[in-house]
N, C-alpha and C positions, 0 to 999 in steps of 0.2 A: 353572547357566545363565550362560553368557557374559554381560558387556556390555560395547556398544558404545555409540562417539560418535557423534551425528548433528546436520549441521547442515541446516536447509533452504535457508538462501541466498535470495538474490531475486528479484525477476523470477517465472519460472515455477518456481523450487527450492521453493515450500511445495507448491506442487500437482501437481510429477512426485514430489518425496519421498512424500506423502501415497497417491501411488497406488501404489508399490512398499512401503510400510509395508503397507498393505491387502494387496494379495499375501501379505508373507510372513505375516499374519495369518491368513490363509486357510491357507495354507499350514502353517500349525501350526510355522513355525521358532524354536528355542529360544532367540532371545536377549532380554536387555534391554536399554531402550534410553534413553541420557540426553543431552538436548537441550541445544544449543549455540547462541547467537547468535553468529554471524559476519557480515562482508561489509559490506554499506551504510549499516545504522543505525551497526553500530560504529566504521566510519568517521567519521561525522558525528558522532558522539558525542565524538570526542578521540581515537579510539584510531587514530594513522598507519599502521597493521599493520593494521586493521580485524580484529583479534580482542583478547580482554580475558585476562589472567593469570589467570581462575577457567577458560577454555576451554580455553585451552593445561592446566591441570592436570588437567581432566576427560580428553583426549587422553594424553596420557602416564600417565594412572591403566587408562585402558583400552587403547591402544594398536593402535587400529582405529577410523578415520572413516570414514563414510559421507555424502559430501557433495555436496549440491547446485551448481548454478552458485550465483556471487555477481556482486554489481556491484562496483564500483571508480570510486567519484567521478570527473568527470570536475576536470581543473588538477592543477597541481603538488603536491607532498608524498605524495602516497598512493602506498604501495609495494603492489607486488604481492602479494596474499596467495597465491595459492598457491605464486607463486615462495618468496615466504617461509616458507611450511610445508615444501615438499620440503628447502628446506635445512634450515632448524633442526630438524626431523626425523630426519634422513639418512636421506632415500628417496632411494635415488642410484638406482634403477630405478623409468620407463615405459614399460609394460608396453601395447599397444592392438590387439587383434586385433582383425581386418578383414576380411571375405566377405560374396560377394554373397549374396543370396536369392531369387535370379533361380529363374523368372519369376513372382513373387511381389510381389518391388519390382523394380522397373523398374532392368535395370544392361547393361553392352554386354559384362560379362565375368562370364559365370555360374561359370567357374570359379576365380573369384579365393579366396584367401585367405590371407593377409598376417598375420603380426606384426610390427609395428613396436617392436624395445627402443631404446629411447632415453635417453643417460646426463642424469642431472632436477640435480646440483647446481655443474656448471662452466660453458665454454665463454663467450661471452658474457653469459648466463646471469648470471655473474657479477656482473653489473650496475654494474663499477668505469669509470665515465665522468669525463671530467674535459675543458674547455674551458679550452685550453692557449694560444689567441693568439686575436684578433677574429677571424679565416678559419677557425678548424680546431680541433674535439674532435675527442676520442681516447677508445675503449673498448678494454679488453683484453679479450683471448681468451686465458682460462685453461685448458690441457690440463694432467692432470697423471698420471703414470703411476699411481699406488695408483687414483684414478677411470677411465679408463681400461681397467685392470685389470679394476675389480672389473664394469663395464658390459659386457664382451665375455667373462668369463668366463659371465656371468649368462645372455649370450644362447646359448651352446653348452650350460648343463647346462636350459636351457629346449628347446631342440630338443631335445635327449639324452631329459628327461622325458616331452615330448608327441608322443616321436616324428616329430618334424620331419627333416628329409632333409639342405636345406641353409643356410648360413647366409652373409647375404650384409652386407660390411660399406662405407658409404658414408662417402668423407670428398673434402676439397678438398687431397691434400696435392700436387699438380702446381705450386699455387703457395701455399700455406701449410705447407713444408715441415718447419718445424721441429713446430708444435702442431699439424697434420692428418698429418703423417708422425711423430708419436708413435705418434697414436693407430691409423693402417694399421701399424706396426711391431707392436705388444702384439696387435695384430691376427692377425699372419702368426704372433707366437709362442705365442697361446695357439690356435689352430686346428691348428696342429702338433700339437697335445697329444690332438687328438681325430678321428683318421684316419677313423673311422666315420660323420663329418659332413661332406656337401663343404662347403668353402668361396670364397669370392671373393671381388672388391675392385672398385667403380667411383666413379669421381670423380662428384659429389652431383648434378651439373646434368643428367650422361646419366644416370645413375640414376633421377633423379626423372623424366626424361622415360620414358623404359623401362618406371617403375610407373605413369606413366598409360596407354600404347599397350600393355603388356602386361606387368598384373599379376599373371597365372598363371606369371609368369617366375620369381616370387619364390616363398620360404617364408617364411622370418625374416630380416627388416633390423636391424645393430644401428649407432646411429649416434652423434653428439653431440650436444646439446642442441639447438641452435636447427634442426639439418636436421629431427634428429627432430621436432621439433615442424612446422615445414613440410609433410614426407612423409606424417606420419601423417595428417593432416587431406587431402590429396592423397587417400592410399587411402582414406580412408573417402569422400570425395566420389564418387570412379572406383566405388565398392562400391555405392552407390544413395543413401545421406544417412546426412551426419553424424549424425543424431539417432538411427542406429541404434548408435553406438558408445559404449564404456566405457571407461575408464582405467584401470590400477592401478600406484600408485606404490609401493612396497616397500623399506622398510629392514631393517639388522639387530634393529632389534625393534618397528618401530612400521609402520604400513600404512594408506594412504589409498587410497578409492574414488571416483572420479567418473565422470560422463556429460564428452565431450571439447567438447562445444558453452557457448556461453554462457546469458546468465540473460534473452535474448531479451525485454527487457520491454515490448515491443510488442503482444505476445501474451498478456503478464502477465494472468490474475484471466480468462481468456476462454474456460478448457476446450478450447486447443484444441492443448497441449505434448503432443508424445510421450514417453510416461516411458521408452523401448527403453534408450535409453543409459545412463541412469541404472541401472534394473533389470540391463543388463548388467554394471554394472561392481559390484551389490548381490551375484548371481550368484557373479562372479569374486571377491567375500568369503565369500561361504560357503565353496564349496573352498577360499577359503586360511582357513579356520576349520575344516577338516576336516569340515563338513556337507555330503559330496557328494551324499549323497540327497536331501536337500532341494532342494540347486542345482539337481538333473537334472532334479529333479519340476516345481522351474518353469522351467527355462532349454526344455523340452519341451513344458509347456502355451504357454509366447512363442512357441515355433515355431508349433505348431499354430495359434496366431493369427491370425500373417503368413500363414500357408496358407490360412485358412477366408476370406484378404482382407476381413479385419475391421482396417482402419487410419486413422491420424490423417490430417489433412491434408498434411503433408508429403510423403508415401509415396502419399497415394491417388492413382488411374488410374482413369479409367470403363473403360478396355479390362481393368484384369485385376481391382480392387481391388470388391468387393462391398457393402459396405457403410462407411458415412463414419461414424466416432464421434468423440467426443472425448478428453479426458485418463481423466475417469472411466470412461468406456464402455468404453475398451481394456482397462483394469486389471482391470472385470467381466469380459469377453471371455476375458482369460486365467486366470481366477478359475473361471471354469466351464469351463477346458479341464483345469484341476490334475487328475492322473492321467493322461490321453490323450498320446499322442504322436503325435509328424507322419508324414506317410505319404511324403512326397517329402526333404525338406528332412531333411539329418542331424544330429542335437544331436553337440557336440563333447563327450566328456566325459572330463575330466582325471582323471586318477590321484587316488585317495582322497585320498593325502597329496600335495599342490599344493605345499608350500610347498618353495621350490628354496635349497641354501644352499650357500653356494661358499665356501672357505679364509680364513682370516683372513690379508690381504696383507702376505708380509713384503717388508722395503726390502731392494734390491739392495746390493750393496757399492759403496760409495762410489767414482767418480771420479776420476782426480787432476785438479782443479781451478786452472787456473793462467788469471790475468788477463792479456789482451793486449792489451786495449786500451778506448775508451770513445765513445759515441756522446754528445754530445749538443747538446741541441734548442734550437734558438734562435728566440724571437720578432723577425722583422725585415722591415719596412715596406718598405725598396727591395728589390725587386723582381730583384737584381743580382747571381747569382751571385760573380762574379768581386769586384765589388767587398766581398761578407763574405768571400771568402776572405782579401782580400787584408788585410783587419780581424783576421779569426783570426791570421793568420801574425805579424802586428807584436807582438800583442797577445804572443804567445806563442813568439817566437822565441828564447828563452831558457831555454823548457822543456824535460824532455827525452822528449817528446813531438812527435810531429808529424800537420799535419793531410793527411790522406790521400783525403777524400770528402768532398761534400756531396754531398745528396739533397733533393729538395722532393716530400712524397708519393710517395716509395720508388722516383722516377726520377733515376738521376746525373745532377746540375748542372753538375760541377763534380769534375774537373779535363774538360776537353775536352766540355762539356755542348752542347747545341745550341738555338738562338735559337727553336726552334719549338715548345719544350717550354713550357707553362703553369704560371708558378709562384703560389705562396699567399706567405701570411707566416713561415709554420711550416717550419723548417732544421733536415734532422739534419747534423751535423759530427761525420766520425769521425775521430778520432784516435787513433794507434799510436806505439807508442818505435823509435827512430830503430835500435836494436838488433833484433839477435834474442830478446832475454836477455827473462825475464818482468820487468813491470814489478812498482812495487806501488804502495799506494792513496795513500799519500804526497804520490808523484807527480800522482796524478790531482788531491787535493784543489789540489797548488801548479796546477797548470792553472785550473781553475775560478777560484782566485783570481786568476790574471793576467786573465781574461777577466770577472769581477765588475769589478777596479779600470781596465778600460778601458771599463765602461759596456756589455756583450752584457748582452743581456735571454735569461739560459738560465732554461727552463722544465722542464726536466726532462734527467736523467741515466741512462743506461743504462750497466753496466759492461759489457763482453766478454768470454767466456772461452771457454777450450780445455776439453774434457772427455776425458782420455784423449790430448790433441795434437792430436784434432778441433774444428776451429772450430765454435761450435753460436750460431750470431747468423746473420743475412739480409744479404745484400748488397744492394748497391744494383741494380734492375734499368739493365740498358744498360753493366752493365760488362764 
């Protein structure tokens, strides 16, 4: 008999856990199961992760949670725990499918149905912030090809499994060319690879609009971190309520389950959570545990439920919903449906074997890598283009370097900038050698030093490089 992690979390996570335990109770499903504190107490208790080194061992001993919302302190210091699971995990896939149940729960697109893949361990994600001058932080956005890779391969051998049609990929790279125009490039070249799948490309903002006026437009989206996390919460709103959706985050050997809503603790201790999302995402661990009998037997008696319009407050309607229960009522509700199936409403049911696994990513062959030049960032108080240039220039008229751009917030200042431009305190100054010839770092450190012993306040440094003889750095816009 298998076992599995569970944590119940806060808020309403002891009592929507509690009512999907009870299912699969009922349900006669074979696992065991060992209990985890996470989330609020553990916060408060010292731990800045709000999980303890006996949970994380319990997790990686069994290598499948099943878990509730949690809360997260409100003030500074407390990191996000789930963001912190998916990484140190490597769940670099979420996973959230989305349809209506129309007209059952109330939705304006009965034929929706949506998967959202979304890559769970880069992009901003990344959570590397830094406040660089009194006006102006800075967060990086990290793309990287091996994640990438492995997030848009995941979502073609996902359609390929469930029979999905097409696959549609959202990114910003019109003006984040380098890290959105990665990730659409590994895009174009692994959908080559799978002609039996249409594919596509739109930039995030029409996209997103597109999947709220019309979601039937879609199959599978696969995206980056924070869209995905955006869109998906989009489709399941557009779908009828968040609370009917499930998560599932997937690594190369470890697997976490949740409901995509929070730990709602307004409602906390009051019977009145719907456990759907949760149960769904309990569901989508069975089939990835190979107990697709099981899953069908309840993910069938849920249908029949929403059907017999036996629902929580969220969902209820006097025009179509029949009866108003609570947390535990629903869980009986689908308790005494186990065996029945629905007569309108179609159960989705996945291939026995669920679990999708894609190549272990080899690195391409290296680049020739040549440095040409350096950006960097100055903290400075006047407000005056012309006059830092002309501070850089003295400072470093002797280098063999020269400065070629300032920008203030990725608009050129500077050489021929314009008075109606708003500037901060925060200066990139780019500099390049006065040749064609590559430079080297040498050079860059004697720069920085002429520019330390004239008193510039540099806060950060960027190299530049050629990849192949292609520039692969951002220009300043307005050039």
């Amino acid at each position: 008999m298998k076992k599995i992690t569970i944590a119940k979390g806060d808020g309403i996570g002891p009592e929507i856990m509690d009512a999907v335990l009870d299912i699969f109770h009922a349900a006669q499903v074979p696992l065991e199961y060992e209990t985890i504190e996470i989330g609020e107490k553990v916060y408060l208790n010292g731990h800045a992760s709000g999980i303890s080194s006996s949970s994380w061992d319990s997790i990686l001993n069994n290598k499948i949670l099943l878990k509730a919302p949690i809360t997260t302190p409100q003030g500074g210091g407390y990191k996000s725990l789930n963001v912190t699971m998916r990484k140190a995990l490597g769940l670099f896939a979420n996973i959230r499918p989305t349809q209506s149940y129309f007209p059952f729960v109330a939705s304006n697109f009965p034929k929706m149905n949506v998967v959202i893949v979304r890559e769970n361990e880069e992009d901003l994600y990344a959570g590397i912030e830094h406040q660089q001058t009194d006006e102006v932080v800075q967060c990086l956005k990290l793309i990287s090809r091996p994640g990438s890779e492995k997030i848009i391969r995941y979502a073609f051998e996902y359609a390929k499994k469930y029979g999905r049609k097409k696959v549609t990929c959202f990114s910003k790279d019109n003006i984040m060319k380098q890290t959105d125009g990665l990730f659409h490039q590994i895009f174009k070249e692994i959908a080559a690879e799978y002609p039996e799948i249409q594919s596509n490309h739109m930039i995030i903002d029409i996209g997103a609009a597109r999947l709220a006026a019309k979601p039937e437009s879609f199959d599978v989206i696969v995206t980056s971190n924070l869209y995905g996390d955006i869109v998906s919460d989009i489709a399941a709103e557009v779908a009828g309520s968040v609370g009917l959706a499930g998560s599932v985050n997937i690594g190369t050997s470890c697997a976490m389950f949740e409901a995509i809503h929070g730990s709602a603790p307004d409602i906390a201790g009051q019977d009145k959570a719907n456990p759907s999302g949760l149960l769904q995402a309990a569901i989508a661990m069975l089939f990835h545990l190979g107990l697709a009998d099981e899953a069908s037997k309840i993910q069938n008696a849920w249908l029949k439920t929403i059907e017999d319009g036996i629902h929580t407050p969220d969902i209820y309607n006097e025009l179509t919903s029949k009866q108003l229960v609570g947390t535990k009522g629903f869980a009986q509700a689908v308790i005494a449906n186990l065996g029945q199936n629905p007569s309108q409403l179609q159960s989705i049911t996945p291939p026995k074997d669920a679990v999708i696994s894609i190549p272990i990513i080899t690195p391409k062959k290296p680049k020739v890598k040549s440095l040409v030049g350096v950006d960097i960032f100055v903290h400075q108080a006047n407000r005056n283009a012309d006059t830092l240039a002309l501070q850089l220039q003295q400072a470093t008229h002797e280098a063999g370097m020269q400065l070629k751009m300032i920008t203030n917030r990725g608009v050129k200042v500077w050489p021929n900038g314009l008075e109606e431009t708003f500037c901060t305190d925060h200066w990139r100054c780019r500099f390049e050698w006065s040749s064609k010839s590559n430079g080297n770092y040498q050079e860059v450190v004697s720069l920085l030093q002429a520019l330390y012993s004239n008193q510039i306040d540099i806060i950060k440094t960027e190299n530049l490089y050629a990849f192949d003889g292609v520039p692969m750095y951002s220009m300043g816009q307005g050039q």
